[in-house]
Structures are given as C-alpha cells and as structure tokens.
FILO-574927 format. One record per residue (C-alpha): residue in three letters; x, y, z. Coordinates in steps of 0.25 Angstrom, whole numbers, plus 5000, padded with zeros to 4 digits. Layout:
REM residues N
ALAXYZ;...
This chain:
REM residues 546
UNK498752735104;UNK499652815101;UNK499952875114;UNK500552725119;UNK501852765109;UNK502052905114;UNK502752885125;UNK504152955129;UNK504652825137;UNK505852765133;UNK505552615131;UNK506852575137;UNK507352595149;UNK508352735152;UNK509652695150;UNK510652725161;UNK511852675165;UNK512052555174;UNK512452575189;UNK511952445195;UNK512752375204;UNK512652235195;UNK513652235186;UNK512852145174;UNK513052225161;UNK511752325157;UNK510952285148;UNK510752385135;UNK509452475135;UNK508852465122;UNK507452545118;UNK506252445120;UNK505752495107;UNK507152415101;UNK506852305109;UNK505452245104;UNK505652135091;UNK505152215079;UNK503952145072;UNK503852125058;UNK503352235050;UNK502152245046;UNK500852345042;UNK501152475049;UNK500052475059;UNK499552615058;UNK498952635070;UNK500252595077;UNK501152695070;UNK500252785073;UNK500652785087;UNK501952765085;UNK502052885078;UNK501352975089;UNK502553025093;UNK502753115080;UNK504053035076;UNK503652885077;UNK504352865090;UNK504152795102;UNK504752885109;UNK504953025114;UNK506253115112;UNK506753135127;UNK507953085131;UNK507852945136;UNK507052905122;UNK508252985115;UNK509152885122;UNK508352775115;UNK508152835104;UNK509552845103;UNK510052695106;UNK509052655097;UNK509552725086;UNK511052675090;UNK510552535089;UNK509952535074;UNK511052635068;UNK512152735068;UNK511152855063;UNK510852955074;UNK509853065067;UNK508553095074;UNK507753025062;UNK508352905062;UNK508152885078;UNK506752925075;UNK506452825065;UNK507252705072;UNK506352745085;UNK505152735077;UNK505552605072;UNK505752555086;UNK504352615090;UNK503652545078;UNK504352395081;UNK503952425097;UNK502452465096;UNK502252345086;UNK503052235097;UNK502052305106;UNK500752305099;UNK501152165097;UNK500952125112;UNK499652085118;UNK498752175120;UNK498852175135;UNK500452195133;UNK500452285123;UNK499252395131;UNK500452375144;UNK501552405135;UNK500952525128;UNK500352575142;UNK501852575147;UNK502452635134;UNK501352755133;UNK501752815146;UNK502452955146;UNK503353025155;UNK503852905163;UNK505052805163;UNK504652645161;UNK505052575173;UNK505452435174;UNK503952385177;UNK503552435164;UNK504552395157;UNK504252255163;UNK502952275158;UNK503352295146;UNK504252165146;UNK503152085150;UNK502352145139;UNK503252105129;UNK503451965135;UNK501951915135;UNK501951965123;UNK502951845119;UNK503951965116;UNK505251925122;UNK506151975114;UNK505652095115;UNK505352095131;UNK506852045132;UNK507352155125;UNK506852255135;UNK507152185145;UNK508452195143;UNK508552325138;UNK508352355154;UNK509452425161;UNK509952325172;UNK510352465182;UNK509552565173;UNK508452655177;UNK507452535172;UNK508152395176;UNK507252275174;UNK506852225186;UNK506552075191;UNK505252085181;UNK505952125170;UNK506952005172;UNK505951905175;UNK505051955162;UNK506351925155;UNK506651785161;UNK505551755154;UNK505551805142;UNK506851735139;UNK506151605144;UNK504951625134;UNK505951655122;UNK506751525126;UNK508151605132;UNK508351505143;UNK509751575144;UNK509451705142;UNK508251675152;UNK509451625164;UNK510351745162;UNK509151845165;UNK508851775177;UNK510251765181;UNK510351915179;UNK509151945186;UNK509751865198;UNK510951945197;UNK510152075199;UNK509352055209;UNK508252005205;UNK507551895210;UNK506851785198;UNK505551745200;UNK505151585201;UNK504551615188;UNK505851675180;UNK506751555187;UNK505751455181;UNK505651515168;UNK507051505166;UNK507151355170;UNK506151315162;UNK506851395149;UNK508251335152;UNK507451195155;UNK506651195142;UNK508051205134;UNK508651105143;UNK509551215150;UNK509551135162;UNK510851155168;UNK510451305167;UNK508851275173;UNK509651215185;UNK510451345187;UNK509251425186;UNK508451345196;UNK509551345208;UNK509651495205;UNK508151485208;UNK508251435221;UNK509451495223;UNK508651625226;UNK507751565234;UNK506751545220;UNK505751425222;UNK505751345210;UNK504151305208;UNK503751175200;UNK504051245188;UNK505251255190;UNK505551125194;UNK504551075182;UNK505451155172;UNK506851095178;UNK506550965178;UNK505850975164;UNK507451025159;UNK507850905167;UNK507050815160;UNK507250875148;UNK508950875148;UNK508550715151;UNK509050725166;UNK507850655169;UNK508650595183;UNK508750735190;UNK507350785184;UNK506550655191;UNK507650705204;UNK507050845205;UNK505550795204;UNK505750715216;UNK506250835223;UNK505150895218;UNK504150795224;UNK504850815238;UNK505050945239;UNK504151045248;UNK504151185239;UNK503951125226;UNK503050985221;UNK503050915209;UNK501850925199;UNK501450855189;UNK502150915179;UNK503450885185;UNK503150745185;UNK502850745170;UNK503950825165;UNK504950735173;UNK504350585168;UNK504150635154;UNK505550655154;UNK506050505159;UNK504750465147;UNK505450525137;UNK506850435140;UNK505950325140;UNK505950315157;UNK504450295157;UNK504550205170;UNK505250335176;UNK504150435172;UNK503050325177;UNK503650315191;UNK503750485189;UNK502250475185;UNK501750385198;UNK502550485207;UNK501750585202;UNK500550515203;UNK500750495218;UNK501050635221;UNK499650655216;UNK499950735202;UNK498950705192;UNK499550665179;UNK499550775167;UNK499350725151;UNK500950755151;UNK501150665160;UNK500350555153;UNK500750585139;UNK502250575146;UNK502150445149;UNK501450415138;UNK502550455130;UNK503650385139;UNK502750255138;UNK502750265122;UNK504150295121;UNK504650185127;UNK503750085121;UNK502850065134;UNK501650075123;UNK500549995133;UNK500850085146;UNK500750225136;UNK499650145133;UNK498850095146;UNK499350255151;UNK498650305139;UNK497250225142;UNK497350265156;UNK497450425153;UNK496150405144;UNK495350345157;UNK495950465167;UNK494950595166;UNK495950675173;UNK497150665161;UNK496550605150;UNK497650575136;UNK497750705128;UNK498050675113;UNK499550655116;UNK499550545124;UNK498650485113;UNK499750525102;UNK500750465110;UNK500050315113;UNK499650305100;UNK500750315090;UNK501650225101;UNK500450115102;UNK500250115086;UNK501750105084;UNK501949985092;UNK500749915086;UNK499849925096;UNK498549935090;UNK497649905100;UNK498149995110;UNK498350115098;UNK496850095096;UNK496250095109;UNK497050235111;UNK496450285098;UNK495050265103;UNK495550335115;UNK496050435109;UNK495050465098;UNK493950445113;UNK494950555118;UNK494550655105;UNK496150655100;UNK496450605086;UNK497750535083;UNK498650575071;UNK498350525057;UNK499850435060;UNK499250385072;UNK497850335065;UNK498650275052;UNK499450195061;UNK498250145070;UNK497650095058;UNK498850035051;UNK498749965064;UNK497449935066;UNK497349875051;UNK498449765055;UNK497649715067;UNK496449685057;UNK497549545052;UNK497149495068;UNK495949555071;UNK495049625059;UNK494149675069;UNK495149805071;UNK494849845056;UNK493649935063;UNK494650015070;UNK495550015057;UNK494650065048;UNK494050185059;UNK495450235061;UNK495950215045;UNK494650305045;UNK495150405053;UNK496350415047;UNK495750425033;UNK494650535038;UNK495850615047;UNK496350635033;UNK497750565033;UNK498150475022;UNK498350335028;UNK499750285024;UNK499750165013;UNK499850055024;UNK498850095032;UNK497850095019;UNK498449955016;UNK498349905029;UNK496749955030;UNK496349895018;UNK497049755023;UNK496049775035;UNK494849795026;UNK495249675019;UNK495449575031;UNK494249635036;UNK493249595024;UNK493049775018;UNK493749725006;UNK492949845000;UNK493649945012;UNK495049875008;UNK494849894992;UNK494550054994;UNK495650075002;UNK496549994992;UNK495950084979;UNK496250214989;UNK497550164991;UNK497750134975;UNK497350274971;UNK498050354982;UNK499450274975;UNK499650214989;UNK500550094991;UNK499749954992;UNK500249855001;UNK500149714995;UNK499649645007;UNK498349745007;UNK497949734994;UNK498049584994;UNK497249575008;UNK496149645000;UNK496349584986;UNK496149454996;UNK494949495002;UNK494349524991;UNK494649374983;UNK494049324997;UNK492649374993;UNK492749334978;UNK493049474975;UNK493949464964;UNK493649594955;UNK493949684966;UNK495249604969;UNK495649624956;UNK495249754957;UNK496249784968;UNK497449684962;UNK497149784949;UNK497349934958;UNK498749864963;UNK499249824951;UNK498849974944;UNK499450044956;UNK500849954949;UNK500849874963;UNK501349724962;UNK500249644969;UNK500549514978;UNK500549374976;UNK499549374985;UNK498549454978;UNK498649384966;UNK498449244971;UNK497149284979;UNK496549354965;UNK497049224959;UNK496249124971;UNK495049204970;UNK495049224954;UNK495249074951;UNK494349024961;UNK493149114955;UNK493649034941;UNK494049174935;UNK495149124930;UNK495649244918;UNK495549334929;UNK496649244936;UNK497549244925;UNK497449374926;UNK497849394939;UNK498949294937;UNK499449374927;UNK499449494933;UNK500249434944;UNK501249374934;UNK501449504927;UNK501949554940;UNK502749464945;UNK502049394955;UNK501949234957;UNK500549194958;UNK500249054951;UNK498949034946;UNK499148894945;UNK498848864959;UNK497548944960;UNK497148874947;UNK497348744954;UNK496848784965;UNK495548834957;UNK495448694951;UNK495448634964;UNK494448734970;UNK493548664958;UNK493748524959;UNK493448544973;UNK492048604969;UNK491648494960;UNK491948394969;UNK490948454978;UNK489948444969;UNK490148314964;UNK490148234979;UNK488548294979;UNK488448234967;UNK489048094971;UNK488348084983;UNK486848094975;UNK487347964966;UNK486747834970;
C-alpha cells in the first residue's frame, strides 16, 4: 500500500502562463492536496501513515521541480516562513488531510483515484483528472471536486475540458449553487464547448427549485439556441418553477404546447406537477379538467396525482368528491391509496363532522394495512361517542377504536374519556362507564358534569343507589362541584326506595355547596308515589265486599 503514495506527480496541474486567445481571467492553480475539505481529527490510523511516510520525509510528493513549484505556493498560502522544514511539514500535513478525504471515498472511487495517483514518470491529463473529479463527486464530495476544478488552467498545459465542466455543473447543482451552476455553463459556452442536454437540465431544474425562473427561462433559450433539444425533463422542471412562482396561467400554456408538439409529449408527470399547482390555490375544477385531458391522451394516473386532488378537494371544502375519489382509488388494482391519501381524507372528514364517512375510510384503511395517528383515532372516537345520543348502535365501533387508541398507547384527552363513559352509560355498561370515571379520577383528569351525571343517572335507573353514591363521593373528593342534576336523580331514586337519612344527606351535601335542590318536591312526590300504591290495594279489596 504504500507504493499508492509514492508517486512523483504533481496533483495539480503545471502552471504556465496564459496564451489563449479568450480573454476570461485565469483561474489560480492551487495543489490538489490543498483543495480537499480536511476531516475531523481523529485516531491516527497507523497503517495509513505508514504509507504516507514512504517517502522518508512524510510527503506526497517528490523533490523535482514542478512538485517544488507546489511545494512552494503552498508554503506561500499558510505563511511567510520559507525554510525547508517547515515546507516539509506543511506538505505533510496536506498529504495527511488528502489521503484521509480519499480513503473516505467509496471503495470503487477510492481504488480509481489511488491507481491514478500511484503512477510514476508521467504528467495527469485532463481525463485523469476528470476521473478524479467524478471520484470526488459520487463520492458526495463537492466542495472538494469543485475545488480542483477550478484549480485547472483555462489555456494551461491541462485545461479542463467539456467533461470537466459538465462534472462541475453538477456538482454545483447537487450542493444547491443554482448561480454558480449558470455562470459555469455560461463559461463553458464562451469557450467552446458545447453543454450536454443533461447539464442544460440540471441547471433548470437548480434555478426552478429556488424559484429562479426568470433565470431557468434564459438557460432554456440558450438551450435551444445551440441547437439543445430540451427533453420532458426539462420541460417537467420548468413548468414545476412556474407552478411553483404561482404563474399557473403560462405553466397550463406550455403543457398545451407540450401535448401538440411533434419532438416532445406530455407524460404524466407533467400533468400532475401542473394540476397540483392550480389545487394548491384552490382551482380544483381547473386541475379536474387537467386530470380528464390526461386521462384522454391515455396516461395512467400516478398516486401523486390522486393524492393531488385529494389535497385540492379537502382544501377547498369538497369533502364528499375527496371522499367518492378516495373510495374509487380503494376499488382500482392498478393505483390503489397509499397511507397519504388516507391522512389526508381523514383528518378533513373528522373535522367536518362527518363520521360516517370518516369511519368507512378507517375500515379501508386499516383493510389497506396503514394505521392512522393516535390524533386521528381520538378524534374518530370523540365522534363516534356523540352519534351513540341518536343511534346507540355506533357504541360497537366506539369502544373498538377507544380500544385502539388506548392499546397504540396514547393517553386519550379528558373529553374523549368523558364522552366514552357518556356512551357506556346510554348504552346500559354502567359498569364499563364507572371504571373509566375511577380512571379518570385517579389520573387527576378534569370530569365533565354532563358524563358523570348520565352515569350517576344510569345507575339510579337500575336501583343502584350505593354505586351512584359512590360516584357523587369520587367528585366531590377530587373538590369538583356536582350539578343540580345529580343530586335530584340520587334524591328521586333515594326517596323512592324510603331511605330517607340517606336523602338528607344528599340534600345537605348539595346545600353545603351551594347548589339548589329541594327536597320538598321529591318528598311529596314520594308521598304521592304511596298513596297511589294503597289505593291499589285497596279497590281489590273493595271489589271482594258483598
């Protein structure tokens, strides 16, 4: 291994002086070994500088005179001293950082770049340093791969080439320079050198992501300006800046070029980008006639292009098409819903209050294999509990997806607790609606009058008066002020049984807190329940008299 770093090859290109004809400014040589981002420090590796020490002095590098000329602008770069030593160490340095970047690389990038770099007695050209470029590139390197790019003499011995520019088009484009990305094309066009379709679309798309379209637009007539065919990723990358710059009107004008045009057609994707952008202003008629065009050209829609609609459809309140969409995706084989489109129906329907619907996508889209958030189910059950007032059979599908919510391990909030236990009450498991309320008690969570006095209710409905007084005794030690309505169905339900110190009770307790209850009325009402009694025994009675 260490052969690979004893090489007596500059790792930058010879400097010369210019005597091109163009008149751009030169760029500055620097050494490549200058040029690669220094990794953090870490554990010397002994193997590796074991082989950069090969050498006898720890350098890359061989004294002859082009590495002297390196050498030499390197030591200029880091300081004013010019002794031997200090050259040697600043070089070793260097060497260090390189190898490390290199070693760094794939492995398949990093056997190409040490095979280049362990060749004696022979200049780099400009394909090896291309190579090396590409290298550093795949290897997600761009800073560095841009740095020897540009350490490349424009009119030196080495002079990068339509490659070398190309490679760094798009390095710029991956790190995100859309400027920088532009003015390398534009340079490369100033030398001579004709872009590739694939560098002209690289830099569209960079200046469309960051809205740059003004720019894009200049980049594309240059395109076809040199006779460059843009392809429908171009096109799919221009409109998408259109779209996304909100000038929908000229982005819906190009994709009917595009579907007239002889050279280049439409896809699918071009339909979706351009309809997702009329959705997401709330133009969903617009993206509907966009969706029926494609349609009739034959393009088969993608799950983007459903869950664009579905979007649009939600967003502007369309709640029953997203829906009827929705339903129609779960019967198509060939673009079933993912678990977007589920996520984006379902939150829309639960917040409109449209349970039924919001539960028949929850079957589908636990019949799917997706699960909806822990928000999602807490809301469907909230839900699901008010429709048990109308119709108590929907307390089944309350209790399964309480259930779920309870076994995915998320905390239902205090309402959705109230409002179950209001269910279990209507629905006769006064038991079910008692445990919850002694969960509820003991986590500290607010109790909501109207469910502890549907279950106290319930509970005076079937004579069960100790375990309604059990309940009104959990309120009040939790300090919670009971309702009027508790205390006159303990007070019915205690006087009618006759167990008339326990109603004084009661009474008191609810006069101790200031509420109103009179005990009057259900005493009279007790007296009249019991005449009523002994009259009917007595006309038996009567009628057996002679």
């Amino acid at each position: 291994m260490a052969s690979l770093y004893h090489s007596s090859l500059p790792l930058s290109p010879p400097s010369s002086s210019c005597h091109g004809v163009l008149s751009l400014a030169p760029r500055t040589a620097a050494p490549f070994v200058c040029l690669c981002r220094a990794p953090p420090q870490d554990d010397h590796d002994a193997e590796l500088l074991g082989a950069l020490q090969s050498d006898g002095n720890g350098s890359l590098l061989r004294e002859h005179p082009a590495s002297a000329k390196v050498l030499e602008s390197g030591s200029a770069e880091l300081g004013d001293g010019s002794g031997g030593g200090r050259r040697s160490s600043q070089a070793q340095l260097r060497a260090r950082d390189c190898a490390r970047r290199i070693m760094s690389l794939p492995m398949e990038e990093r056997v190409k770049v040490l095979d280049l770099l362990q060749r004696d007695d022979a200049a780099l050209t400009i394909s090896d340093y291309n190579d090396i470029i590409s290298a550093l590139a795949r290897g997600e390197d761009y800073d560095s791969a841009v740095a020897l790019f540009r350490a490349l003499e424009p009119n030196g011995v080495v002079a990068p080439d339509a490659h070398s520019f190309a490679i760094a088009v798009q390095c710029f484009c991956r790190k995100g320079a859309p400027d920088e990305a532009k003015e390398t094309l534009d340079e490369m066009v100033a030398r001579g050198h004709l872009p590739s379709v694939a560098a002209f679309s690289a830099v569209v798309g960079c200046l469309c992501k960051r809205g740059r379209v003004t720019r894009a637009m200049e980049v594309f007539d240059t395109m076809r300006a040199v006779g460059s065919e843009p392809t429908i990723r171009t096109y799919n990358s221009l409109i998408g800046g259109l779209c996304y710059v909100g000038r929908l009107e000229e982005a819906r004008d190009l994709l009917n070029k595009l579907k007239d045009s002889p050279k280049q057609t439409a896809d699918i994707y071009t339909f979706t980008i351009v309809l997702d952008g009329f959705c997401k202003v709330g133009r969903t008629e617009d993206a509907m006639a966009i969706f029926e065009d494609a349609i009739r050209m034959g393009l088969s829609p993608t799950i983007f292009t459903y869950n664009a609609l579905l979007n649009g459809h939600c967003k502007e309140g369309n709640l029953l098409k997203a829906y009827d969409l929705l339903m129609e995706m779960c019967d198509n084989d060939d673009c079933p819903p993912d678990k977007i489109s589920f996520s984006i129906v379902l939150p829309a329907l639960l917040r409109a209050g449209e349970i039924s619907a919001a539960w028949k996508t929850f079957k589908r889209m636990e019949h799917a294999g997706f699960e909806a958030d822990s928000r999602a189910l807490d809301t469907l059950a909230r839900g699901l509990c008010r429709q048990c007032a109308a119709d108590i059979s929907v307390l089944k599908d309350a209790k399964e997806v309480f259930g779920k919510v309870v076994a995915a391990g998320h905390e239902p909030v205090s309402y959705t607790y109230c409002l179950m236990a209001q269910a279990l009450a209507r629905g006769g498991e006064v038991d079910a609606a008692v445990a919850i309320l002694d969960d509820m008690v003991r986590k500290g969570y607010a109790l909501r009058k109207r469910a502890y006095t549907d279950v106290v209710r319930a509970l005076c409905d079937r004579s069960r008066t100790h375990d309604a007084l059990r309940v009104l005794a959990a309120v009040i030690t939790k300090d919670f002020v009971p309702g009027r309505n508790v205390f006159d169905a303990l007070l019915e339900e205690l006087s009618r049984q006759g167990r008339w110190p326990d109603a004084m009770a009661v009474y008191g307790a609810a006069v101790k807190r200031g509420v109103v209850v009179s005990l009057k009325r259900h005493v009279k009402e007790a007296l009249a329940r019991d005449q009523k009694k002994e009259e009917a025994w007595e006309s038996p009675a009567q009628l057996c008299v002679p």
